[in-house]
C-alpha positions in Angstrom: -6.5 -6.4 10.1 -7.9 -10.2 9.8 -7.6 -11.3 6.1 -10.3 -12.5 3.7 -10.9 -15.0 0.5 -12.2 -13.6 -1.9 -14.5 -15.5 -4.4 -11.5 -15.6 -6.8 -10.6 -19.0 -5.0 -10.2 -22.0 -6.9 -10.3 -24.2 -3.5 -6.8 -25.6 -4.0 -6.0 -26.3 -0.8 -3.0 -25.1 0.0 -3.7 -22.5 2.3 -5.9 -23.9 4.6 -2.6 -26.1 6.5 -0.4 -23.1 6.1 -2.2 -21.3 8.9 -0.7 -21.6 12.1 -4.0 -20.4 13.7 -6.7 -22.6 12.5 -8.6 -19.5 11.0 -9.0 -20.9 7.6 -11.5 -23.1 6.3 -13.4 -24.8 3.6 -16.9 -22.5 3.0 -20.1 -23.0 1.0 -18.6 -21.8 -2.2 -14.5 -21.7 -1.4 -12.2 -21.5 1.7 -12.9 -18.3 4.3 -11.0 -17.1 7.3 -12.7 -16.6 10.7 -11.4 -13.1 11.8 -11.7 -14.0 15.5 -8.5 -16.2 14.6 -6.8 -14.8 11.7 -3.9 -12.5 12.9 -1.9 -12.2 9.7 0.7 -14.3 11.3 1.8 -11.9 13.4 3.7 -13.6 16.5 4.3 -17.0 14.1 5.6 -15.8 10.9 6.7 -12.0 9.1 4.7 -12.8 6.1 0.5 -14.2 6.3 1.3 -17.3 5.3 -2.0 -18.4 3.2 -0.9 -14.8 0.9 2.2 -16.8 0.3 0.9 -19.6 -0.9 -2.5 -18.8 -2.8 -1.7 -19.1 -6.7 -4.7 -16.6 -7.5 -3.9 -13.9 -5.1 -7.2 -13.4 -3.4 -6.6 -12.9 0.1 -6.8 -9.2 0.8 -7.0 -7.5 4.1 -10.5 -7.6 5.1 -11.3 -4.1 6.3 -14.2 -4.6 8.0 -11.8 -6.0 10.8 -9.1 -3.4 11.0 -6.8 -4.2 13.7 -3.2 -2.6 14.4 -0.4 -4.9 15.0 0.1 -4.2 18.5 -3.8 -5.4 18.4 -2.5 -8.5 16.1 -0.5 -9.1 18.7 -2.8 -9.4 21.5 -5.0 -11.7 19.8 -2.0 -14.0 19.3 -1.4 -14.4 22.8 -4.9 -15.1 23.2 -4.7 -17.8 20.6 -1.4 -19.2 22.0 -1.2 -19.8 26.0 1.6 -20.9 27.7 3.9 -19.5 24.7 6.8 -16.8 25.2 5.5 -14.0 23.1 7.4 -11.5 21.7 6.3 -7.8 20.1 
């Protein structure tokens, strides 16, 4: 599943550079995540990074993009040629 922002944000900033996918982004109103890009860090981290980081907890798993890890996992490679990927 891609994450989402919710409009809790407070637009600190901090998770925006924590993604190693460039899926995260400053929005009308507060930061959002493109889904296309977002794979929960799966294939860079064990943890979604920007979850780690937000101070307000309000990045969820968006379920309007629910994806299975082997699925994660494919969109990762996608995102990353020319890396050794690993499941």
């Amino acid at each position: 599943m891609a994450l989402k922002i919710t409009e809790e944000c407070i637009n600190c900033d901090v998770c925006e550079p924590e993604c190693p996918n460039q899926a995260i982004s400053q929005g009308e109103e507060y930061y959002v995540i493109d889904p296309t890009r977002c794979t929960e860090c799966v294939g860079h981290f064990n943890e979604p990074q920007c979850q780690q980081v937000c101070p307000v907890d309000c990045i969820p798993q968006d379920p309007e993009y629910a994806e299975t890890h082997e699925m994660l996992l494919i969109k990762y490679a996608a995102l990353t040629p020319g890396k050794e990927h690993h499941s």
